[in-house]
N, C-alpha and C positions, 0 to 999 in steps of 0.2 A: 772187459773191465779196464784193459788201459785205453780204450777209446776212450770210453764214458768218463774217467780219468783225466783226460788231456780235454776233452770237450768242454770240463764246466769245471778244473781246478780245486774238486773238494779233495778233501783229507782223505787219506787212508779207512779211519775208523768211521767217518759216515759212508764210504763207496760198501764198504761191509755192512755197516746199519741198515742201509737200503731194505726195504721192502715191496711189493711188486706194488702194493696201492703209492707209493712216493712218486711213480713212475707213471708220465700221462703222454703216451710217445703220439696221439691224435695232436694235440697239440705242440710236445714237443718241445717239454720241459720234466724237470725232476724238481722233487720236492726234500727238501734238505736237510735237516735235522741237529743240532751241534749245539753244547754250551744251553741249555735253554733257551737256544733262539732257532726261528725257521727260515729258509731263506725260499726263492724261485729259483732255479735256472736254467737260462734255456740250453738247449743239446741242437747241434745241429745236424745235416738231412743225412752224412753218412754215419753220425755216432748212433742217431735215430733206428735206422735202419740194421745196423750191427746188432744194435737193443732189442730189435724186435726179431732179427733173427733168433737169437740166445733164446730169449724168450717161447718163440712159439715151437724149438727146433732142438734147443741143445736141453734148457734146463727141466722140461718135463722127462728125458731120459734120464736125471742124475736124480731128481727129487724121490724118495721115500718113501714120503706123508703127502697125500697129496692136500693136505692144508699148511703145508710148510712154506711161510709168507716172507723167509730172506728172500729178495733179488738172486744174490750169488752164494750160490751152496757147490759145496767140495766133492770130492768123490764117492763122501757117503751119504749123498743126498742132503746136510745139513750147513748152518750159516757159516762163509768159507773164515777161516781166521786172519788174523793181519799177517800169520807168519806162513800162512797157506798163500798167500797174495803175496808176500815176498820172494817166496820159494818161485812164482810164475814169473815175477821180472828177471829175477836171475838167471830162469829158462832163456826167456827168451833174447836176453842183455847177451849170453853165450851164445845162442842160435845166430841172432845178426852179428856174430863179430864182434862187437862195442867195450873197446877194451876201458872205455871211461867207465867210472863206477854209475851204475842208474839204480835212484832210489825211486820211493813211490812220490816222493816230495821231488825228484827232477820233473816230472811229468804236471806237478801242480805250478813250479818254475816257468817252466815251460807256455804254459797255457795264459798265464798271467805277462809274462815277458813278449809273447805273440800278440796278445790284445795291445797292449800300448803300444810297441811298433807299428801296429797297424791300424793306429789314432784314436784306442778307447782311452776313454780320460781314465784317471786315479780313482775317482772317486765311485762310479763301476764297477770296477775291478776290486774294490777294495769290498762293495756289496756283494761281489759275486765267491770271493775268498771267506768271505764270512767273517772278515777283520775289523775288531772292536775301534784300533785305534789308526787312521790315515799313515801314521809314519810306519808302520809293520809294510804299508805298501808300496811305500816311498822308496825304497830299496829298488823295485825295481825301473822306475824313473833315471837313476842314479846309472840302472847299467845301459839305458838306452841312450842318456844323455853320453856316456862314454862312447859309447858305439856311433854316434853321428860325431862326436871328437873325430875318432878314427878313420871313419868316412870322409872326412874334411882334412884333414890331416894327409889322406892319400889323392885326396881328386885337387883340393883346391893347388890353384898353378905357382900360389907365391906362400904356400904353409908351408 
């Protein structure tokens, strides 16, 4: 869940909506669901792989019903909650040490702040967030434009 999380930036309550048909890992994209719109996204070869472990490995040990069509189900076999998915960051926010607070929204941060550093445009990123309006994404623009300040600010020989 937090791979598939950091790999394509949705929300909390669509990584829960997920169901196993949203999910095309031959290809190597998920299918997205939110607001009454649909989006694409692609996942890449190690969130892929992770997905398909879960899938063929963990989640038919947890499943019930076996026509129980959530993605991620809890330990009673059924669709996992948002505060079930909270309680697993917190897990493991304590497991690695990580005395900064991580929400499920660091990880959607995250995912979008790593693409424009590493020269996806706005307008992208802003498809792949599933953001109605440019300036919701313009924000993180703003924290990259800071970050090359800073960078400049330390290398340049007369800043």
């Amino acid at each position: 869940m937090l791979e598939l999380l950091y790999a394509t930036g949705i929300r909390v309550s669509e990584l829960i909506g997920l169901d196993l048909d949203h999910v095309n890992l031959s290809v190597g994209f998920i299918r997205c669901s939110s607001r009454n719109k649909e989006r694409i996204i692609p996942i890449y070869p190690a969130a892929v792989r992770a997905l398909a472990d879960y899938i063929d490995h963990v989640r038919p040990q947890m499943i019930e019903h076996p026509d129980e069509r959530a993605l991620f189900v809890n330990m009673s076999g059924e669709r996992m909650s948002r505060q079930g998915f909270w309680k697993i960051i917190k897990h493991y926010q304590e497991k690695a040490g990580i005395q900064k607070d991580i929400t499920p929204h660091t990880l959607r941060h995250s995912f979008a702040a790593h693409l424009l550093e590493n020269g996806a445009d706005l307008r992208s990123i802003q498809e792949m967030l599933g953001h109605a309006d440019i300036s919701s994404t313009q924000i993180y623009a703003q924290l990259v434009n800071q970050k090359l300040k800073d960078v400049y600010t330390k290398a340049h020989p007369r800043a």
